[in-house]
C-alpha positions in Angstrom: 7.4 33.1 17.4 4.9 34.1 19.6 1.6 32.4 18.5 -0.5 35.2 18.9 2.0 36.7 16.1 1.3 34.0 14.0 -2.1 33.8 14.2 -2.7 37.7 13.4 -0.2 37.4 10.7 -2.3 34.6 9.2 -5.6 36.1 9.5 -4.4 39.5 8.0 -2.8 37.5 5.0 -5.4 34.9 4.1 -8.0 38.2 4.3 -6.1 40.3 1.6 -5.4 37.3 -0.2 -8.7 35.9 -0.8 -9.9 40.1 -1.8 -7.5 39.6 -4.7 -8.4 36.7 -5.5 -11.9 37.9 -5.5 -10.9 41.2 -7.3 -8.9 39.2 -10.4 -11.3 37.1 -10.9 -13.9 39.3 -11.5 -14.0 38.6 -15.0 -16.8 40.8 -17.2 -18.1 39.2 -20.3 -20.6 39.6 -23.1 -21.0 36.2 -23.2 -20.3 33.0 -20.8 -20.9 34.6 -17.9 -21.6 31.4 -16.9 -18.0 30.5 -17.4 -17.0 32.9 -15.0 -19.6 32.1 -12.6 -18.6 28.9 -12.2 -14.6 29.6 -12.0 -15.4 31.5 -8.9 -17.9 29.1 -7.8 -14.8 26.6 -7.3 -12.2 29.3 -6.4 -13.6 31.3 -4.1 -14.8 28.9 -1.8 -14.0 28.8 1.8 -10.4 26.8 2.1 -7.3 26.8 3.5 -5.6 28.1 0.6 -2.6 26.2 1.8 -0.6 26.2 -1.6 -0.5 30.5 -1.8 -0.2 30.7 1.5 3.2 28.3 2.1 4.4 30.6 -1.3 3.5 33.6 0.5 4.6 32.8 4.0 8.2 31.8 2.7 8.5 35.1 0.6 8.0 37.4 3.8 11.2 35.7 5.3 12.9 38.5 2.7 9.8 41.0 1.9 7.7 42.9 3.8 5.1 44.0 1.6 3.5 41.0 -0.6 1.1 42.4 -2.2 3.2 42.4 -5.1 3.5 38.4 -4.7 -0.4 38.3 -4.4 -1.0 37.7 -8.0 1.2 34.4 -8.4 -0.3 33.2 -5.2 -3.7 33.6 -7.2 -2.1 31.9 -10.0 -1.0 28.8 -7.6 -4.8 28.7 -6.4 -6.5 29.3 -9.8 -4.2 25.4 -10.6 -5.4 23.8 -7.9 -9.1 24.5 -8.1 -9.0 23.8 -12.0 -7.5 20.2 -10.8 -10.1 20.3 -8.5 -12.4 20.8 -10.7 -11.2 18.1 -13.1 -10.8 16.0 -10.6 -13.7 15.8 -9.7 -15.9 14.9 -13.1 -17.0 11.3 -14.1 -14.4 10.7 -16.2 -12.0 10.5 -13.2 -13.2 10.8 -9.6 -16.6 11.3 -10.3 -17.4 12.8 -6.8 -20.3 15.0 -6.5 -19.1 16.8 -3.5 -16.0 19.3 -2.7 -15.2 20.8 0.4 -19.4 20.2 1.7 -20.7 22.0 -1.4 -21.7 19.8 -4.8 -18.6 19.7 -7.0 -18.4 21.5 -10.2 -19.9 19.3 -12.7 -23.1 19.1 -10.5 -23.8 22.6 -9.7 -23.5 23.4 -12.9 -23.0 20.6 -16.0 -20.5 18.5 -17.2 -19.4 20.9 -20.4 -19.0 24.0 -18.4 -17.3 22.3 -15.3 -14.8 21.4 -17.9 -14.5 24.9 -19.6 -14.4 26.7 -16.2 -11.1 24.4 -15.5 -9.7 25.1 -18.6 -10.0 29.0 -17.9 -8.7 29.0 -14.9 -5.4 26.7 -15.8 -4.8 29.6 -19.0 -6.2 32.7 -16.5 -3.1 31.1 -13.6 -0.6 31.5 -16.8 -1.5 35.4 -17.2 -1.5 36.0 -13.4 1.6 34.7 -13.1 3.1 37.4 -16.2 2.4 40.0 -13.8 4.9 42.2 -13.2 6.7 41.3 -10.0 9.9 43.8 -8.5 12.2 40.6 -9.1 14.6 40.0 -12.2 12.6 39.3 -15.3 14.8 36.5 -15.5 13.4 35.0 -12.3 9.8 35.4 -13.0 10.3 33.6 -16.1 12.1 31.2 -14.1 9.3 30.7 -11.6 6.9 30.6 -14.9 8.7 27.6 -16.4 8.2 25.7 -12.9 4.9 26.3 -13.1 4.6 24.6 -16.5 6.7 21.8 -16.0 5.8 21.0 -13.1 1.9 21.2 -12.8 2.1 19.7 -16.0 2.6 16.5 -17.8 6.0 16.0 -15.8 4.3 16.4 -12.4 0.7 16.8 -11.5 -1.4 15.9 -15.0 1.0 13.2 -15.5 0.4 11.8 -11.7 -3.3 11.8 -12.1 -2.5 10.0 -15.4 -0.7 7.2 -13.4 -3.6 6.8 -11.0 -6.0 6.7 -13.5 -4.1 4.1 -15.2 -3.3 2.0 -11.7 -7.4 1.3 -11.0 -7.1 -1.3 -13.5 -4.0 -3.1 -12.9 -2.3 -2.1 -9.2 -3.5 -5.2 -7.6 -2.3 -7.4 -10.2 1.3 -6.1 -8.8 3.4 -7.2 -5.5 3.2 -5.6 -2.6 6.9 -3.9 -3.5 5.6 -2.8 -6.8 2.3 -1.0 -5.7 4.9 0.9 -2.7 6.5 2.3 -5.7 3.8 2.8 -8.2 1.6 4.3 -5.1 5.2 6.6 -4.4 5.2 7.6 -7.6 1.6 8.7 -8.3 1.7 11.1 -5.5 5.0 12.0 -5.4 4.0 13.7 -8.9 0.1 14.2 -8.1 -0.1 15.5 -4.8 4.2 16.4 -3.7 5.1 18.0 -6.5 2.2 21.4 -6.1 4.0 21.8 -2.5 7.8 21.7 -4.3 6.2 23.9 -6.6 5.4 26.2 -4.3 8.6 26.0 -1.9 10.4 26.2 -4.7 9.1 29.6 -6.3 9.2 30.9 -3.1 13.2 30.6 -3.1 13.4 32.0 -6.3 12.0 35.1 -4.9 13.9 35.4 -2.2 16.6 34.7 -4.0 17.9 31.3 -2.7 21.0 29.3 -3.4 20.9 26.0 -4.3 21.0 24.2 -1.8 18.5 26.2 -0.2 16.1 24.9 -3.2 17.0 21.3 -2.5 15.8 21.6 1.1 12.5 22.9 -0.5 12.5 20.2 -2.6 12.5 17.7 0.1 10.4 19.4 2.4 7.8 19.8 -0.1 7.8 16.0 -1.3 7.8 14.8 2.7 5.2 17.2 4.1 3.3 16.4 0.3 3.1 12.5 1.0 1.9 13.7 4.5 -0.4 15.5 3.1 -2.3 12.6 0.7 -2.1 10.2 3.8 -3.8 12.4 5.9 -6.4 12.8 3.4 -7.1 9.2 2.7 -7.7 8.8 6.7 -10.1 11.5 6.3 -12.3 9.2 3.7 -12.6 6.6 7.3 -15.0 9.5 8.1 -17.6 8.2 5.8 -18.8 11.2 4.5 -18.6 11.9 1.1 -19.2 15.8 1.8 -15.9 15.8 4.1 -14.0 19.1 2.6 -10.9 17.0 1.7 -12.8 13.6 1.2 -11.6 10.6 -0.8 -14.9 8.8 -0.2 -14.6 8.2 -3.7 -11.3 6.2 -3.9 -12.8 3.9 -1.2 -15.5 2.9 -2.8 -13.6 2.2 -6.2 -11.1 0.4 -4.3 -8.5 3.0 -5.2 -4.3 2.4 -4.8 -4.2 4.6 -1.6 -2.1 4.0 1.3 -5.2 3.3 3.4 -6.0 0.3 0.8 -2.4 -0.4 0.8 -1.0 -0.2 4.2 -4.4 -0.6 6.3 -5.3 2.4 9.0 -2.5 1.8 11.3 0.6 1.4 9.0 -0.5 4.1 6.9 -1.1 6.6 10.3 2.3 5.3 11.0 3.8 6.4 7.7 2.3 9.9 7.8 3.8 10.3 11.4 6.9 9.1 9.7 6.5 11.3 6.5 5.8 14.1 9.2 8.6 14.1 11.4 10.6 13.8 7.9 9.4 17.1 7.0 9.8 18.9 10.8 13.3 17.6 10.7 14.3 19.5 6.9 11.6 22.7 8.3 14.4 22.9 11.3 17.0 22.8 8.7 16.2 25.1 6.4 14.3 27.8 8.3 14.5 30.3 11.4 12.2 29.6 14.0 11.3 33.2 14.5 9.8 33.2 11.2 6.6 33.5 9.9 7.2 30.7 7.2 8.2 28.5 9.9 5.6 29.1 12.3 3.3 28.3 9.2 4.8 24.9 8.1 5.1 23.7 12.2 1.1 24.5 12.3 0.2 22.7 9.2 2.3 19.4 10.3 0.7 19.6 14.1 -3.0 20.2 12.6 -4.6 16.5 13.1 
């Protein structure tokens, strides 16, 4: 893959992408505008949009056009930014910054931060109903993921065990925070990037085995992922775009209050080569999808 190639293919499809984002979310209403000002306050803020684009990116291995795929990779970005969003309010993080702006909850209030979450969680469900030229059978399929997955058996249910590890982690050994810490972001931060893998395959129309090596990519590069994220907080800025300032200072289970810088550097490496290992595996080289994955894992 040439990397000029990849680089225009990017460009073009993060630009269409983010206009129907945009254009779906433009949401008119009597009342509560201010609902819908603040879902797109989160959402449409400048990102990577990595979760859409590793759906989208797998999907043209087997389509050309995916404009069709366009609205599920809203509904995978409408998730995150409600968990985002949630995330972010006193009851959990409290941060009061996300990706250098003020988070919800500050730029607009507490109540509404928490309403514009909800809408965008039950908006993702209706996106993802959209009619797509797969079997009916599939969508609902890719649906059911969504729900289970994101839900109170992956994602919810993560943030759950990390809410419930601040007050008791370093009353554990060392071998039982590994696993509790394994556990909360296997489900918290791994599962989204399964989630996505995954309902790419189904598109494509997978087999099996196919799916697994989604499965194992998406935990691996996933663990990556939160590691890399925790070294970010060293930065010191609380405004840092993917900051866990916040974790710090509550003396969060992370792998940097864990492992210490070095170890957990040296875990991410290891979680990273993991993941380039299972990309070689799975995918061709001359694909876009590949080309994608190989950039995220060599970004520093």
């Amino acid at each position: 893959m040439e990397p000029e190639n990849f680089n225009a293919w990017l460009k073009t499809t993060a630009n269409q992408f983010n206009q129907h984002l945009d254009q779906m979310h433009q949401i008119k209403m009597l009342h509560g505008k201010k609902l819908v000002e603040a879902m797109r306050y989160s959402l449409l803020q400048p990102s990577k949009k990595i979760r859409p684009l590793l759906f989208l990116a797998l999907v043209s291995t087997q389509k050309k056009d995916l404009t069709p795929f366009f609205d599920f990779a809203c509904a995978l970005e409408a998730i995150h930014s409600y968990s985002l969003i949630h995330d972010d309010l006193p009851a959990m993080d409290d941060d009061d910054y996300r990706r250098g702006e003020l988070s919800n909850h500050k730029k607009f209030d507490e109540g509404t931060a928490i309403l514009a979450g909800d809408a965008l969680l039950t908006h993702a469900f209706y996106l993802a109903s959209l009619k797509m030229p797969i079997e009916q059978a599939t969508q609902l399929k890719m649906i059911g993921l969504l729900a289970k997955d994101l839900g109170v058996f992956g994602l919810v249910g993560g943030q759950q065990a990390d809410l419930d590890a601040e007050k008791i982690w370093e009353k554990d050994t060392f071998e039982q925070q590994k696993k509790r810490l394994l556990w909360i972001h296997t489900h918290k931060t791994a599962r989204f990037f399964q989630v996505c893998l995954k309902a790419g395959a189904m598109v494509i129309g997978e087999n099996a085995l196919f799916l697994q090596g989604c499965e194992d990519l998406g935990l691996h590069f996933g663990l990556s992922f939160q590691i890399q994220n925790d070294l970010k907080a060293l930065e010191g800025s609380p405004k840092n775009e993917n900051s866990s300032h916040s974790d710090q200072m509550k003396k969060k289970l992370t792998y940097l209050s864990l492992l210490g810088e070095q170890l957990a550097k040296q875990e991410m490496k290891d979680r990273q080569q993991k993941s380039l290992d299972l990309l070689k595996k799975i995918a061709d080289p001359s694909t876009m999808f590949f080309a994608y994955v190989h950039s995220l894992l060599s970004t520093p």
